[in-house]
C-alpha positions in Angstrom: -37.7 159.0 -41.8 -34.4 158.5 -39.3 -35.2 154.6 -39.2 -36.6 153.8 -42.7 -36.4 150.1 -43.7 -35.1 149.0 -40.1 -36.0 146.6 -37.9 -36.1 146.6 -34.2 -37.6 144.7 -31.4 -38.2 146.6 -28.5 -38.4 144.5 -24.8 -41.4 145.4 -22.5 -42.9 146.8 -25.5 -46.6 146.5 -24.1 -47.1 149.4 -22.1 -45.7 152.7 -20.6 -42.5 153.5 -21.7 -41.9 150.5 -24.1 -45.1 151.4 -25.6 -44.3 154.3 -26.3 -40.8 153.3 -28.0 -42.2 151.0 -29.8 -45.2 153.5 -31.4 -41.8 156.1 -32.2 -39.5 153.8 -33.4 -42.1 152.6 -35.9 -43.5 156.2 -36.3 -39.9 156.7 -37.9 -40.4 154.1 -40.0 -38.8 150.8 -38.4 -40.5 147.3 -38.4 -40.9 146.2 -34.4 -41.1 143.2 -32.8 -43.4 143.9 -29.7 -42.0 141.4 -26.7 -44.3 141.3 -23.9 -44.2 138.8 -20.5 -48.0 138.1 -20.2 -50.5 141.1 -21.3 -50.9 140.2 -25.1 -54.2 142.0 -25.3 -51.7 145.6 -24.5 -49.1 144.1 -27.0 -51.8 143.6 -29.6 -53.2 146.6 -29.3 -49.7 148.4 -29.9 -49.4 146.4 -33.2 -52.2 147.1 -34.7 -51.5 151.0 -33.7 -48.6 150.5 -36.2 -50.6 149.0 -38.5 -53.2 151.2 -38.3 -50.4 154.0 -39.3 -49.0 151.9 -42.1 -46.6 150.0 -40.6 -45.4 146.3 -39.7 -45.4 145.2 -36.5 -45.2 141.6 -34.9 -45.5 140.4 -31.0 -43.6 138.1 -29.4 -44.7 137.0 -25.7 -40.9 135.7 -23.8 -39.6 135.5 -20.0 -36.0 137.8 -20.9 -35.0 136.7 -18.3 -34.2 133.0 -19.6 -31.4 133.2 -21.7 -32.6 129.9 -24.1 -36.0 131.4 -24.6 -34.3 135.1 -25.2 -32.2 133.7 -28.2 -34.9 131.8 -29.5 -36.9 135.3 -29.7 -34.4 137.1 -31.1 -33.9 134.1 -33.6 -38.0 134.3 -34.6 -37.7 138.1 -35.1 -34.8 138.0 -37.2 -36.5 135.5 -39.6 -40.3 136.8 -39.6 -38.8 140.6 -40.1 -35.8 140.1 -42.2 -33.0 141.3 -40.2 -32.4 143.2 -37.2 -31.0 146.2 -36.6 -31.9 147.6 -33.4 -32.4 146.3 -29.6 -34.3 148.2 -27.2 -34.1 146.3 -24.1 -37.0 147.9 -22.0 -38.1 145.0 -19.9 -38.1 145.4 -16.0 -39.8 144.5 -13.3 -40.1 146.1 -9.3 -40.5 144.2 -6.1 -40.2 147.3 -3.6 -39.5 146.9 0.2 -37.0 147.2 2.5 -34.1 145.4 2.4 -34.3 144.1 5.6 -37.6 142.9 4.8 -36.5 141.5 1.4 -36.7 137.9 0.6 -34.7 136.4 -1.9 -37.0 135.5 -4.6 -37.7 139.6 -4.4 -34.0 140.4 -5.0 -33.7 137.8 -7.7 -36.5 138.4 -9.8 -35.8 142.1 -10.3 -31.8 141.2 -11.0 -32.8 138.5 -13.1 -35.5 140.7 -15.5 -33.7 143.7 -15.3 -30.6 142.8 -15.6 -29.7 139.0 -16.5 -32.4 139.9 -19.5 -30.4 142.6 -21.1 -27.1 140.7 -21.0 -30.0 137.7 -22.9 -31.2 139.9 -25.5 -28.5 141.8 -26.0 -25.8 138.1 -26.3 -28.6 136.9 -28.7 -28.8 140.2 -31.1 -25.4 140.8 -31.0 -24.6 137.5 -33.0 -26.6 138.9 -35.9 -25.5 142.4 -35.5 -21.5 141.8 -35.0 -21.4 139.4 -38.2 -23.8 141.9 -40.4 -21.1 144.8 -38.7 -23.5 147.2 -37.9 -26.5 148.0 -35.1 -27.9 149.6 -32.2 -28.2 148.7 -28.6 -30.2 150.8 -26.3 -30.6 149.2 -22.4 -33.0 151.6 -20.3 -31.7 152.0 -16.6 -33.1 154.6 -13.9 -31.9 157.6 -12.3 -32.2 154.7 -9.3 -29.3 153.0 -10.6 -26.9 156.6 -10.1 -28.8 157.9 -6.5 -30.8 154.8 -5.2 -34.2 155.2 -3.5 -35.3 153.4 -0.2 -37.2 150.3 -0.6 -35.2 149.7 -4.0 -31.8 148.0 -3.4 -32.7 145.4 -6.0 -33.7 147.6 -8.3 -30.7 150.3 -7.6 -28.4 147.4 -7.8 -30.0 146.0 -11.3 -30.3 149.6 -13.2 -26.3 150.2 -12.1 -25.3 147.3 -13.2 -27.2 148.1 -16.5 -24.5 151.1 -17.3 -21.6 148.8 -16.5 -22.6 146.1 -18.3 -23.4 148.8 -21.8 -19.8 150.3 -21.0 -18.6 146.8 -21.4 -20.5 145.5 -24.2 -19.5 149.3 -25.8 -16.1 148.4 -25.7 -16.5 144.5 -27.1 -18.9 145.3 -30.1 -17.3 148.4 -31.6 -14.9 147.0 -33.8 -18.0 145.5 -35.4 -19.8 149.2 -35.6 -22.4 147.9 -33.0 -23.4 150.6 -30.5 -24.3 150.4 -27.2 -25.6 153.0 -24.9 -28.0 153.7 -22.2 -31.0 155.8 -21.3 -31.7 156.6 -17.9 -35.5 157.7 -17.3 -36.3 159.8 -13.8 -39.8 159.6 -12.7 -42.0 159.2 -15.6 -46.4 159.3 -15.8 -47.0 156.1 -16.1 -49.4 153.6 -14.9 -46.7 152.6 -12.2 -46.0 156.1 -11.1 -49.7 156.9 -11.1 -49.9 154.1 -8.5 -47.7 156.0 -6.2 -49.6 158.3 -3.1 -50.3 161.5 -4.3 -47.6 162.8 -0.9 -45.0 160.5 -2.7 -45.8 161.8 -5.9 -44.9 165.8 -4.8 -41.8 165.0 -2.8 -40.4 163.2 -5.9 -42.1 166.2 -8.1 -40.2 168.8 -5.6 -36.8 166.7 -6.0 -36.7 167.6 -10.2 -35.5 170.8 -11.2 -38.4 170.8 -13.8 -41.0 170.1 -11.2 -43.0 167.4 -12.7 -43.0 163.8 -13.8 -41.7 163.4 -17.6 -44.0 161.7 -19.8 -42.8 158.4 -21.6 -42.6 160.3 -25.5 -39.3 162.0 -23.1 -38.0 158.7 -23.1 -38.9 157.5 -26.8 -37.3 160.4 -28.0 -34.3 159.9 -26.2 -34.6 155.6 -27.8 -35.0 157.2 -30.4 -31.9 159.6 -31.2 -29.9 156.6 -30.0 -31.0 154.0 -31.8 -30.9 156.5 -35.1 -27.6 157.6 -37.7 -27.5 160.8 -36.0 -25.8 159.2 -32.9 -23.6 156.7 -35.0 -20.4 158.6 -33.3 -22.0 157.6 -29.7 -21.2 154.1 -28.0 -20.5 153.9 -24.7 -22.8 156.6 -22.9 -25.6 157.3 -20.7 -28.4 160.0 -21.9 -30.1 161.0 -18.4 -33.9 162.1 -19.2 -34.3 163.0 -15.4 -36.1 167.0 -15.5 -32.8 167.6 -13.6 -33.0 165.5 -10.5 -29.6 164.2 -11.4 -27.1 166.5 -13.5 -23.8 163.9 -13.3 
């Protein structure tokens, strides 16, 4: 198995797309910490999945957004698991209108989730993973952060500055074989999407060379390879997982 006697903790891991990352990471053999902000029924049902299959599995319920509760987190896992080894920082929130419209508290909770969360987790785990010299780092952005989308500055603005801050952190942890990269999800079938008028749904459909939504195993996979051996030679990056809506 690719991640055989690791151990990961996986932000957002509840549902959608964290769900499924934290089901393929431990599919591949890691232990995973589950974070989740308030559905621990979802994040329980996720570990025992795992468990179910073999595994080990913990949950962890933490606002990543606050940077004393995000070290304290990474802190627990590192104890109750025995290590870490890989950070999947997941966790994101929307607050969708116009920007005109916006009010602050909008624009600052999505920059603060989805952004100042990833530069929490990832200042917390890097501690452990720069002295142990070695570790993975995946942040999830958004084909949003490279095109943007109407009703979404905050969230364009946080999934950007998720690829600038992983170029950066790239750069800072590599002496200490600590990798950092990106995955950048189009429109994925999730309960989110699903949510979307079906109108909405076919003009974004008709926008991807693929013609469809991708589905959020697209995305694990793509965690997946990333946070595995066989991308040890990879810091630095962004892996677009768009059905060719963007080709950069």
């Amino acid at each position: 198995m690719l991640l055989d006697g690791k151990i990961a903790l996986v932000t957002g891991g509840s549902r959608g797309i964290g769900r499924a990352i934290a089901l393929r990471l431990a599919e591949e053999g890691a232990k995973v910490a589950i974070n989740y902000a308030g559905n621990q029924t979802a994040a329980e049902e996720v570990k025992a999945i795992i468990e179910q299959h073999g595994g080990t599995a913990m949950i962890v319920q933490t606002d990543v957004s606050d940077s004393a509760a995000a070290a304290e987190m990474v802190a627990r896992v590192h104890e109750e698991l025995g290590g870490l080894d890989i950070l999947v920082n997941n966790a994101g929130i929307t607050r969708d209108t116009l920007l005109v419209r916006m009010k602050d508290e909008d624009f600052d909770a999505v920059i603060n989730t989805n952004l100042k969360g990833i530069y929490a987790c990832t200042k917390a785990a890097a501690k452990f993973m720069t002295k142990q010299r070695s570790g993975r780092i995946v942040n999830l952005s958004s084909v949003v952060g490279e095109i943007g989308n109407i009703g979404q500055t905050n969230y364009a603005a946080a999934k950007a500055g998720v690829i600038g801050f992983s170029k950066a952190a790239a750069k800072e942890f590599a002496a200490r074989h600590v990798t950092v990269n990106v995955v950048a999800p189009g429109f994925i079938d999730t309960d989110m999407t699903r949510a979307l008028p079906e109108e909405t749904r076919k003009t974004f459909e008709a926008q991807t060379s693929l013609g469809k939504f991708g589905e959020a195993q697209d995305i694990a996979d793509a965690v997946l390879f990333l946070a595995s051996d066989q991308a040890k030679y990879i810091t630095g990056q962004t892996l677009h997982v768009n059905g060719g809506m963007l080709m950069p």
